[in-house]
C-alpha positions, 0 to 999 in steps of 0.5 A: 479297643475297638478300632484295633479290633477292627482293623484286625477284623478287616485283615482276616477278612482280607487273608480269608478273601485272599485263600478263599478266592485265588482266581481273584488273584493278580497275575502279574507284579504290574497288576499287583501294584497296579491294585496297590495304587487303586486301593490307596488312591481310592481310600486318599478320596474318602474324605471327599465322599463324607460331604456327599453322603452327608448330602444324602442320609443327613443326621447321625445315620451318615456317619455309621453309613459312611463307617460300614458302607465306604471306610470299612470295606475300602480299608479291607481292600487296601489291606488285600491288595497288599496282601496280593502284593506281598505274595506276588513279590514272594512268588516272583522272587522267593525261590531266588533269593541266596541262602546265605553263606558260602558253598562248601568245597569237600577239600576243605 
């Protein structure tokens, strides 16, 4: 219960961050992938991280540390930056896309 109610915590976070803040917003498709690839390249290191912070604060405090000081904000970045993704993608290609079906002739 708790873990899903987090991860839900951390994507309204990351959609009030992405309305809140849209000068913060990529400009591009190439940055919005390019942050795309940031945000999961830095979350794929995190298991690295938990041996050094270990290192440092030792005991059971590294754990809660390593939770709300590395994991948590990491994984609202990776949820944001895919948020910026999918809104790039839709203003890039939105108007675009068909609307299905055929035009219609007045001769018909």
């Amino acid at each position: 219960m708790f873990e899903s109610s987090s991860y839900v915590g951390l994507a309204l976070i990351a959609l009030w961050i992405y309305v809140r803040l849209p000068g913060r917003r990529p400009q591009s498709l190439v940055r919005a992938i390019g942050r795309v690839v940031l945000a999961f390249s830095l979350f794929m290191v995190l298991p690295f991280a938990m041996p050094l912070l270990h290192h440092f604060v030792g005991g059971p405090a590294a754990g809660i540390a390593f939770l709300f000081c590395l994991v948590m904000p990491l994984l609202c970045g990776v949820m944001l930056s895919f948020i910026w993704l999918l809104a790039r993608v839709l203003e890039e290609f939105g108007p675009q896309l068909p609307n299905g079906g055929h035009p219609a002739t007045s001769g018909a």
